[in-house]
C-alpha positions in Angstrom: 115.3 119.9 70.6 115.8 116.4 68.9 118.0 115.3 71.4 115.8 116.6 74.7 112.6 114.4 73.1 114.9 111.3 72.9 116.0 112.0 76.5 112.2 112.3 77.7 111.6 109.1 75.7 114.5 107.2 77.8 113.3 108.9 80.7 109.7 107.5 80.1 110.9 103.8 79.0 113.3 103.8 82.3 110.3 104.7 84.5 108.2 102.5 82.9 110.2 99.6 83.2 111.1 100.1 86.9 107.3 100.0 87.4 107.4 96.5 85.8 110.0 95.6 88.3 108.2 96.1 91.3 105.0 95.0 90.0 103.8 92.1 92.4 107.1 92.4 94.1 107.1 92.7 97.4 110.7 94.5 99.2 111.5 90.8 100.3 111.8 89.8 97.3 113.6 92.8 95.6 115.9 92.2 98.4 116.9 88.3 97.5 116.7 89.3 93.8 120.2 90.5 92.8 118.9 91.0 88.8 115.7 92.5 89.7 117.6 94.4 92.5 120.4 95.9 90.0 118.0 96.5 86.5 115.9 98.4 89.0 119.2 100.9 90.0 119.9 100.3 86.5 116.7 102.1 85.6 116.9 104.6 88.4 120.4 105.7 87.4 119.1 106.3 83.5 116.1 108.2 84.6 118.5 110.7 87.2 120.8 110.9 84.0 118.6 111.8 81.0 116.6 113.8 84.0 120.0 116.1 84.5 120.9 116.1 80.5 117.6 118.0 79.7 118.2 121.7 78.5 117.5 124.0 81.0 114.6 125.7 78.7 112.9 122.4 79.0 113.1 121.7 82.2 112.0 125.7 82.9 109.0 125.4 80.4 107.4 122.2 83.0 108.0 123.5 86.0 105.4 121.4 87.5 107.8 118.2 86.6 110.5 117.4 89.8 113.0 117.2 87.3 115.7 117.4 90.1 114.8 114.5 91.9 115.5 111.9 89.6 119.1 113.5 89.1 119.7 113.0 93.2 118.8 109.8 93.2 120.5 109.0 90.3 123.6 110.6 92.0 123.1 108.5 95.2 122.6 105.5 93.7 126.2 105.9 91.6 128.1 107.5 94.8 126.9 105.9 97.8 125.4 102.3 96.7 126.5 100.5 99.2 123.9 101.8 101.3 120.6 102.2 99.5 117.4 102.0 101.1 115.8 99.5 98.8 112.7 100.3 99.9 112.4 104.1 99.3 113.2 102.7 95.8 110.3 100.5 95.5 108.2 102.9 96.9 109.3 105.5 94.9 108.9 103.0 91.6 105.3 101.6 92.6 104.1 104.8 93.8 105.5 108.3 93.0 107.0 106.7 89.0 103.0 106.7 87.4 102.1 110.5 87.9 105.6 111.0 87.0 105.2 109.4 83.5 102.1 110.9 83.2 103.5 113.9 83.4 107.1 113.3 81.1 104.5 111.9 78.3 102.1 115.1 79.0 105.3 117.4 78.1 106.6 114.9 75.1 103.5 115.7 73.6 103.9 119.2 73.9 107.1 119.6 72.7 106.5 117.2 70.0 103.2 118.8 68.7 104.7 122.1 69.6 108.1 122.8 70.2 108.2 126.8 70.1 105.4 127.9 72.1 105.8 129.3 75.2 109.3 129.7 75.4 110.6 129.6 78.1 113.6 131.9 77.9 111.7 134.5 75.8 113.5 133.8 72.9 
């Protein structure tokens, strides 16, 4: 369980700080930005990553979380970026990334306050 809390927390901090990336930033910009431009994959590739390390019993207790979509990007980023579409990323980061936080610090809390309850493998 130690280990799935430390990957929400990376999870949360990545989303977080791709946020801060596209703050005020318009897609011209990330485009002629190659630090910007490549912390921002950076951060997408960590989120997909600690998204697709999570134990399965996590993932199943929050099924409300689209805990798959992080991992996809994350793998298109790493396999095909040469052709990403820098703009579904900083539309993705300034608009889907807040609920999404909302929602990984909604089931931090849980499992920190409560790590047992509803089970989701019945165990």
């Amino acid at each position: 369980m130690q280990r799935d809390l430390l990957l929400l927390g990376e999870m949360i901090e990545a989303a977080e700080q791709a946020q801060v990336l596209v703050s005020g930033v318009d897609l011209s910009e990330l485009e002629s930005d190659r630090q910007r431009r490549d912390a921002l994959l950076w951060n997408f590739t960590v989120l997909g990553e600690a998204a697709a390390q999570l134990d399965e019993a996590v993932r199943n207790r929050f099924p409300e979380i689209p805990w798959a979509r992080p991992a996809r990007l994350r793998n298109r980023i790493i396999h095909g970026y040469w052709s990403i579409d820098l703009e579904i990323l900083h539309t993705t980061a300034r608009d889907v990334l807040p609920k999404f936080v909302d929602q990984l610090q909604a089931a931090l809390q849980t499992l920190e306050t409560d790590p047992e309850s509803d089970n989701a493998d019945g165990a």
